[in-house]
N, C-alpha and C positions, 0 to 999 in steps of 0.2 A: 337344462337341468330339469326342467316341468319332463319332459319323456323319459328322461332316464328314471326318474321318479313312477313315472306312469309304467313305464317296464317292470320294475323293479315290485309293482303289484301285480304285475301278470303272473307273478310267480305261483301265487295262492293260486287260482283256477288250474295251472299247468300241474302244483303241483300235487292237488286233489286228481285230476284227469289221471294224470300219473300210476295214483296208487289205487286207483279204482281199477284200474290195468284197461285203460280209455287209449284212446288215438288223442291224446291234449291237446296236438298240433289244426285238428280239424275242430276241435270243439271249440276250442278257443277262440279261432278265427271268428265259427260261424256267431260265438259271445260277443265279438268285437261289432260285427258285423250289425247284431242286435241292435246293442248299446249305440252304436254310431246313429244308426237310424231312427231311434229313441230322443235323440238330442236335436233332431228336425221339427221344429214347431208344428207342424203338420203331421205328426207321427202320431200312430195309433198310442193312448194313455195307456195300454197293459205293456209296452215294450217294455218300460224302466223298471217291471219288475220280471225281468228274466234273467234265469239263472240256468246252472248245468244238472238236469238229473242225471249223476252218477251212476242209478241202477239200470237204468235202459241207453246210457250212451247218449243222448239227444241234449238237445237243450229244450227249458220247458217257463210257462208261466208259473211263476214261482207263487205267487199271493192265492192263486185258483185251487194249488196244490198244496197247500197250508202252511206254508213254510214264510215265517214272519220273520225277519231277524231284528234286532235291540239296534235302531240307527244310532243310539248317544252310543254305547260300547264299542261300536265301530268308530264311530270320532274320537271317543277317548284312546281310542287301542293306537287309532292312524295318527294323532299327534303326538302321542309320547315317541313314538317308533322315531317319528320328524322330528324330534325334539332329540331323542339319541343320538340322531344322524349329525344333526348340527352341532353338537356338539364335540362327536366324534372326529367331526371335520373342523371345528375350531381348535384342536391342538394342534400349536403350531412346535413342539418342541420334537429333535427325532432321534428317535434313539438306538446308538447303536452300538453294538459289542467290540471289543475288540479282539483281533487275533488268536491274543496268548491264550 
């Protein structure tokens, strides 16, 4: 459930790259790629804030490049979404039409 979850964010980068008319399939990765190696206690402290500049295709240090984003909106944003879901998946009733 945690991956499906974690996929299911990938969306946002893929679908930024996307509309920026990017290769999303490579940007993403090499984001992934970042991120992973940001999560090694021995990783350099600028990993965790990389992000994808859109206008040159790359990925970039996002903090160096002034781009701050509101971490509580992003937590409020990502539990409500979680909170739709579970709920969406907590109905258990199903409904269905009939024929005529």
């Amino acid at each position: 459930a945690i991956q499906v979850f974690a996929d299911a964010l990938l969306v946002i980068p893929k679908t930024l790259a996307v509309n920026a008319a990017k290769d999303s399939s490579e940007l993403v990765a090499k984001l992934r790629a970042v991120h992973a190696k940001s999560q090694k206690s021995e990783a350099d402290e600028s990993l965790k804030h990389t992000g994808l500049d859109l206008v040159e295709g790359t990925i970039r240090e996002n903090l160096s490049a002034g781009v701050v984003e509101p971490a509580m909106s992003k937590i409020k944003s990502l539990r409500f979404a979680t909170e739709a879901a579970i709920t969406i998946l907590r109905i258990d009733d199903r409904i269905t039409l009939n024929k005529e």
